[in-house]
Each structure stands twice: as structure tokens, then as C-alpha cells.
N, CA and C atoms as a LAMMPS dump frame, in Angstrom:
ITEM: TIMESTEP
0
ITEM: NUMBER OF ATOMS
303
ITEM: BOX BOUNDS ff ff ff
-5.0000000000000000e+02 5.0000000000000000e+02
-5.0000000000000000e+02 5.0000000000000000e+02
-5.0000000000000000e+02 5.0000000000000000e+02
ITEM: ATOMS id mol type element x y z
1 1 1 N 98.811 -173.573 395.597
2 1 2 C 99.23 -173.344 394.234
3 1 3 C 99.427 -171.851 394.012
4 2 1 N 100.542 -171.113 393.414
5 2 2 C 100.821 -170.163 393.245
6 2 3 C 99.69 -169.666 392.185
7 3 1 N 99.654 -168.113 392.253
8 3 2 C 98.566 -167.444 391.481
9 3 3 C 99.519 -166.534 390.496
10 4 1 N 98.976 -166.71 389.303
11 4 2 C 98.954 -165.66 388.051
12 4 3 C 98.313 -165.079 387.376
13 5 1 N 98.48 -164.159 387.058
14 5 2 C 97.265 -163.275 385.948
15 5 3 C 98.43 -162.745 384.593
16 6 1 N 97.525 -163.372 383.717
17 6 2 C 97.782 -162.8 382.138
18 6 3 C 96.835 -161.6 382.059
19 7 1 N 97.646 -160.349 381.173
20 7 2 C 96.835 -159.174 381.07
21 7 3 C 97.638 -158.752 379.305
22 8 1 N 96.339 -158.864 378.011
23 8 2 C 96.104 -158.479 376.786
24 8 3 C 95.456 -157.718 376.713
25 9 1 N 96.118 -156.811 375.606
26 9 2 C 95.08 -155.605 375.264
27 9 3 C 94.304 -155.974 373.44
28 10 1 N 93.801 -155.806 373.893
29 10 2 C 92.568 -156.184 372.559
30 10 3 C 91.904 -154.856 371.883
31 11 1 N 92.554 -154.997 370.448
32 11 2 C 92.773 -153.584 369.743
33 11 3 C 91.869 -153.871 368.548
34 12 1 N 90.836 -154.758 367.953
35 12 2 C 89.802 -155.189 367.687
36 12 3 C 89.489 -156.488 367.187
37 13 1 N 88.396 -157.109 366.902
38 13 2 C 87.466 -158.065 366.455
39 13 3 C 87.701 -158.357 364.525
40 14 1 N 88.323 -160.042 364.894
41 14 2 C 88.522 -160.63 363.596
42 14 3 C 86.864 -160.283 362.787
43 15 1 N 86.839 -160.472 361.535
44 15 2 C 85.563 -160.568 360.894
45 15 3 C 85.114 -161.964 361.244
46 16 1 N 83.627 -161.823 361.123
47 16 2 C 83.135 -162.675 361.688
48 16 3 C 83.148 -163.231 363.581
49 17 1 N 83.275 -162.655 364.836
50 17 2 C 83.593 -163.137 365.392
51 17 3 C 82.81 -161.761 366.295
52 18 1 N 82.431 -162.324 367.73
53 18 2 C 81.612 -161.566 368.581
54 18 3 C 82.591 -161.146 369.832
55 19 1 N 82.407 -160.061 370.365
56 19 2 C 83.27 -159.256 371.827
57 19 3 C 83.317 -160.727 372.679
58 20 1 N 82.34 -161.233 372.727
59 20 2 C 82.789 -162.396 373.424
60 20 3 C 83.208 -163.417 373.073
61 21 1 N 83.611 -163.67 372.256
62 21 2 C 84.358 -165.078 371.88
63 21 3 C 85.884 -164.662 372.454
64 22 1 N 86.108 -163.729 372.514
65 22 2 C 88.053 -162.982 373.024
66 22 3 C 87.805 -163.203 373.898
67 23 1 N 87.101 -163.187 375.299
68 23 2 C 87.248 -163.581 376.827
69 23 3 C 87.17 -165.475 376.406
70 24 1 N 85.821 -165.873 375.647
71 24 2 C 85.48 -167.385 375.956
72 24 3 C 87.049 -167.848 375.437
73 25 1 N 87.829 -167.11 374.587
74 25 2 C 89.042 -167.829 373.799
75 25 3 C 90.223 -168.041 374.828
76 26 1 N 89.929 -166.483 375.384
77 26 2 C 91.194 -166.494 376.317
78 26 3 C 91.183 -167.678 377.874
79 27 1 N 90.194 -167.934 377.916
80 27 2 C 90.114 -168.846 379.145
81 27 3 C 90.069 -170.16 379.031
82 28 1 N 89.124 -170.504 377.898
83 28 2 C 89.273 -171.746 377.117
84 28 3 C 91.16 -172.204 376.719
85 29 1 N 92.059 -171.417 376.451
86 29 2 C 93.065 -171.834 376.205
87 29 3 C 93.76 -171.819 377.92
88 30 1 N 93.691 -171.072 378.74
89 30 2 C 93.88 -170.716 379.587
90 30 3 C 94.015 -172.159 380.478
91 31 1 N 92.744 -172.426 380.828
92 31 2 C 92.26 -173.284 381.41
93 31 3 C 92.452 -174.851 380.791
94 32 1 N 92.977 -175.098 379.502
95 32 2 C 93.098 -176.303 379.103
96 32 3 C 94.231 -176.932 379.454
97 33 1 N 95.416 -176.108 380.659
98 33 2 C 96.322 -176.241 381.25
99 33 3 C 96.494 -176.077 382.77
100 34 1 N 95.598 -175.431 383.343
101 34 2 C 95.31 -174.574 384.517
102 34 3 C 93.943 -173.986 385.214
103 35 1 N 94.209 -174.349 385.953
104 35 2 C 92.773 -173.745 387.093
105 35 3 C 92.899 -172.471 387.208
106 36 1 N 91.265 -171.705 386.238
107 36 2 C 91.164 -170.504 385.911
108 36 3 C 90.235 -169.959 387.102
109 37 1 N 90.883 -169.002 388.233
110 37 2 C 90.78 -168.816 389.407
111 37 3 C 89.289 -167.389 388.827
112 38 1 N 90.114 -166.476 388.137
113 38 2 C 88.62 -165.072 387.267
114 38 3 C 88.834 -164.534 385.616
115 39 1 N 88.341 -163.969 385.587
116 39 2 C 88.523 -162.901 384.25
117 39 3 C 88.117 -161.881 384.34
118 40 1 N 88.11 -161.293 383.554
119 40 2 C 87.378 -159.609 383.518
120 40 3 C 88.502 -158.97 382.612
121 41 1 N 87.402 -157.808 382.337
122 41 2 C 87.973 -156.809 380.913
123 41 3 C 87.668 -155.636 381.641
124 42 1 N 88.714 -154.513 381.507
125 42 2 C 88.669 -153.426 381.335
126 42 3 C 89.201 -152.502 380.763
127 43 1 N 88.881 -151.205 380.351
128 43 2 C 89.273 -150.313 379.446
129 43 3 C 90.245 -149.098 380.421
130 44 1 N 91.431 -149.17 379.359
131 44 2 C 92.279 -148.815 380.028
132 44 3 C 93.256 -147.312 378.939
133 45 1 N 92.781 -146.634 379.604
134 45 2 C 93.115 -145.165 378.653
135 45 3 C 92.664 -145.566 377.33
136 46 1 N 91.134 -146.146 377.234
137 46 2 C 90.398 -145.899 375.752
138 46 3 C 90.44 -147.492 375.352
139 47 1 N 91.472 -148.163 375.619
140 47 2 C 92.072 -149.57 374.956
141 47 3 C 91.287 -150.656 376.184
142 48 1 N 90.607 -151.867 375.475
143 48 2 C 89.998 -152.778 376.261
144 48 3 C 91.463 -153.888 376.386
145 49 1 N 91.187 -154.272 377.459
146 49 2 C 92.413 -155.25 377.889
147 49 3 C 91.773 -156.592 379.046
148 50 1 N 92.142 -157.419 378.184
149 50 2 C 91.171 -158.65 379.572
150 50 3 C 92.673 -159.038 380.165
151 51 1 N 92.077 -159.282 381.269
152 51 2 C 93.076 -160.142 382.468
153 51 3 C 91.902 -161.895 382.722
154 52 1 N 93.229 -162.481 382.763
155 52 2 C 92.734 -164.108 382.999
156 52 3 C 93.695 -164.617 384.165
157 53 1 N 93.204 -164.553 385.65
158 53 2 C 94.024 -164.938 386.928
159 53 3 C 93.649 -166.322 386.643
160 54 1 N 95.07 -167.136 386.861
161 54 2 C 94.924 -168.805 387.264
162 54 3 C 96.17 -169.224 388.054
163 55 1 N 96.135 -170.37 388.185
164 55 2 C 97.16 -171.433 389.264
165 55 3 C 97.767 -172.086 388.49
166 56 1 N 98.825 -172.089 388.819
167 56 2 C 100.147 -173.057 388.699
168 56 3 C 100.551 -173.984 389.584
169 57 1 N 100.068 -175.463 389.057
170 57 2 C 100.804 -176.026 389.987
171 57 3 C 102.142 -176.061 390.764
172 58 1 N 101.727 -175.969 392.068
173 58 2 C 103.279 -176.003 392.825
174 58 3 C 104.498 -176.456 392.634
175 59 1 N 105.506 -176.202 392.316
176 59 2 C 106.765 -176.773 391.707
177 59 3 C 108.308 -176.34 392.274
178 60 1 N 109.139 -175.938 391.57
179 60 2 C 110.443 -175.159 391.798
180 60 3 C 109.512 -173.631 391.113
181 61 1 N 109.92 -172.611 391.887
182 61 2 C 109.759 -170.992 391.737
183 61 3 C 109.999 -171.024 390.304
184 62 1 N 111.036 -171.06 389.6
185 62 2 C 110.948 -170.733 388.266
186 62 3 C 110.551 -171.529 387.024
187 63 1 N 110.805 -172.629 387.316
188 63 2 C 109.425 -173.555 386.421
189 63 3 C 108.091 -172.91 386.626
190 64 1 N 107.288 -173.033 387.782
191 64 2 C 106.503 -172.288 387.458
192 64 3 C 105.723 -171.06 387.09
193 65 1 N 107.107 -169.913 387.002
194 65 2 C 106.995 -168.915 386.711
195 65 3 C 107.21 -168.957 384.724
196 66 1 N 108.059 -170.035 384.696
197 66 2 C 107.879 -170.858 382.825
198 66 3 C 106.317 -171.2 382.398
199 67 1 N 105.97 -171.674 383.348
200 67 2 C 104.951 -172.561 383.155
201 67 3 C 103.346 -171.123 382.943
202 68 1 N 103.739 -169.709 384.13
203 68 2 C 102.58 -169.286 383.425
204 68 3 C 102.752 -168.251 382.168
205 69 1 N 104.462 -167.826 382.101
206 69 2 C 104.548 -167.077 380.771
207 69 3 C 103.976 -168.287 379.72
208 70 1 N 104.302 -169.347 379.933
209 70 2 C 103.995 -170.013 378.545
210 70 3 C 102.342 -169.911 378.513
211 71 1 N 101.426 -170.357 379.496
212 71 2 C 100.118 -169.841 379.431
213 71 3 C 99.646 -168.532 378.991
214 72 1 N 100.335 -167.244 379.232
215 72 2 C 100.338 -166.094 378.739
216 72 3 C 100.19 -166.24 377.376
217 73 1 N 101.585 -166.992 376.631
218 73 2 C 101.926 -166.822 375.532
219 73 3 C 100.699 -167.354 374.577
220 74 1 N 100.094 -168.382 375.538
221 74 2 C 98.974 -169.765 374.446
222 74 3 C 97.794 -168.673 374.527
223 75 1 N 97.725 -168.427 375.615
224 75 2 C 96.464 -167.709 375.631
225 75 3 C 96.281 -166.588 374.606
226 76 1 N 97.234 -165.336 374.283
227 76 2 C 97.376 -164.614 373.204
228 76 3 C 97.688 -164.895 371.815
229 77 1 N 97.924 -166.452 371.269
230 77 2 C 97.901 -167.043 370.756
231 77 3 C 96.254 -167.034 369.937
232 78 1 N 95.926 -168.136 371.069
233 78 2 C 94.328 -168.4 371.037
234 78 3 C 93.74 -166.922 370.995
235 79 1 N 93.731 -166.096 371.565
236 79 2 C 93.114 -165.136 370.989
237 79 3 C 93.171 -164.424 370
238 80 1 N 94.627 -164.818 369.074
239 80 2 C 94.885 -163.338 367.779
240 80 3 C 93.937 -164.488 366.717
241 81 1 N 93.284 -165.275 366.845
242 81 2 C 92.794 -166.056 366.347
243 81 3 C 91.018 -165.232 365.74
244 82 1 N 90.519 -164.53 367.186
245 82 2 C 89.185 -164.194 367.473
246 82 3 C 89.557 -162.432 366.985
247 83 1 N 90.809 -162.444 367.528
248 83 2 C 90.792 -160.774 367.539
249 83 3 C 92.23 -160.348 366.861
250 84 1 N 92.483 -158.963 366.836
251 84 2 C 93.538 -158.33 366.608
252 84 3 C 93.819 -157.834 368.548
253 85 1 N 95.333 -157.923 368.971
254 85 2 C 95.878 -157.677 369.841
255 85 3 C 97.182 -157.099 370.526
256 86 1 N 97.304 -156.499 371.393
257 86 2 C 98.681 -155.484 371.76
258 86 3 C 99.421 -156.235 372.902
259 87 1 N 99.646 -155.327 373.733
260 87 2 C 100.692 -155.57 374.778
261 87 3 C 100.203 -156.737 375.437
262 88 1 N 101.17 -157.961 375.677
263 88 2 C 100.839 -159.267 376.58
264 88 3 C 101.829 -158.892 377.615
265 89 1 N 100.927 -158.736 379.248
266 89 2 C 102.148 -158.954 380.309
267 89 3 C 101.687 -159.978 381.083
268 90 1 N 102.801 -160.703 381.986
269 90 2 C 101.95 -161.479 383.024
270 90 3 C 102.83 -161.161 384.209
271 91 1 N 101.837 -161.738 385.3
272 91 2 C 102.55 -161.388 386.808
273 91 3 C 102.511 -162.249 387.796
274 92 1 N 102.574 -162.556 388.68
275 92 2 C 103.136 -163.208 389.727
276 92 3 C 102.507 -162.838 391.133
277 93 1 N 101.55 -163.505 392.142
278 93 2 C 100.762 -163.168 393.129
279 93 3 C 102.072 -163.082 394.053
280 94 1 N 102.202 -162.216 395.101
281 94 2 C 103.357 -162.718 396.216
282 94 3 C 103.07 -161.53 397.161
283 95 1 N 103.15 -162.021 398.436
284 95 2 C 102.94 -161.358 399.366
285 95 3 C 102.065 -159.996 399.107
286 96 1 N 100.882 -160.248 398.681
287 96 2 C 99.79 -159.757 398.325
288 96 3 C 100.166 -158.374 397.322
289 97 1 N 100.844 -158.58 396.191
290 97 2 C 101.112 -157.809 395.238
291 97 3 C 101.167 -158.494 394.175
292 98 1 N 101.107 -157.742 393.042
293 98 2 C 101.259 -158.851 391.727
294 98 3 C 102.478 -158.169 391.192
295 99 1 N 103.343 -158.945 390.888
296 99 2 C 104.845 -158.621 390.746
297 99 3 C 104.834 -158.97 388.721
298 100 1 N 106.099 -158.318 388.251
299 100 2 C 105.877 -158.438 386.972
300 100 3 C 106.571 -159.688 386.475
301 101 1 N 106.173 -160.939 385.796
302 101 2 C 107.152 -161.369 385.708
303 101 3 C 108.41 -161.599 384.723
């Protein structure tokens, strides 16, 4: 199964709502479509930004390159929910680089 990673930058916390509910949100949506392979957050020139790597089932190349922008898209979705948020990119595992997609 091909590998992807969604990468959001998270620019702060709805009222009411804890630093961690934005990772539990982002994977929880993540994963209600897809096998969520990691996560992790890091701060990136001052700005926190989580990445959520998962699998796409095997298919035709660009369906499933549909298939993880649209996960991108749900996932930042599900999160402007928990948080306020910036730049959404996602990428593409291939011959051991992550390509943009």
C-alpha cells in the first residue's frame, strides 16, 4: 500500500479544547478511512505543525493520490473544529522521498 503524510500547521486552540485533542482529531478523522502508519508535531520557525503518515489502498496512481488529498482535506476539516489552522500540504512516499503532491 502506498504511503502518505498530511502536514497542518496549527496557529491555535478553539475555546474550550486541550493541545491534544488537534493530534487525537487529526488521526481519528485520518484513520476512519485509512491505516494510520505515525504522527508527530513539530515546531517549525515558531509555528506547531502535526504530520499524520498513512496508507492508501493500492489502486490506479492517481486515484490514490485523490484518495489521500481528500484525507488531507477531512483531516483539516476535523481539526478547524478543535483548533484554528494554516498551511495544509500532503505528499507522496516514492523511492524513498516524499514528493509533493
Amino acid at each position: 500500500m502506498p504511503s502518505f503524510r498530511a502536514t497542518l500547521q496549527i496557529t491555535g486552540l478553539r475555546p474550550g479544547h486541550a493541545p491534544e485533542d488537534v493530534m487525537n482529531m487529526a488521526v481519528a478523522t485520518v484513520e476512519s478511512a485509512h491505516v494510520v502508519e505515525a504522527n508527530q508535531l513539530d515546531i517549525v520557525a515558531g509555528v506547531p505543525r502535526i504530520t499524520v503518515r498513512f496508507m492508501v489502498e493500492a489502486s490506479e496512481y492517481d486515484a490514490e493520490n485523490q484518495f489521500a488529498r481528500n484525507a488531507a482535506v477531512s483531516m483539516a476539516h476535523g481539526v478547524n473544529e478543535v483548533a484554528t489552522t494554516g498551511a495544509l500540504r500532503s505528499y507522496r512516499r516514492s523511492a524513498g522521498k516524499w514528493l509533493a503532491l
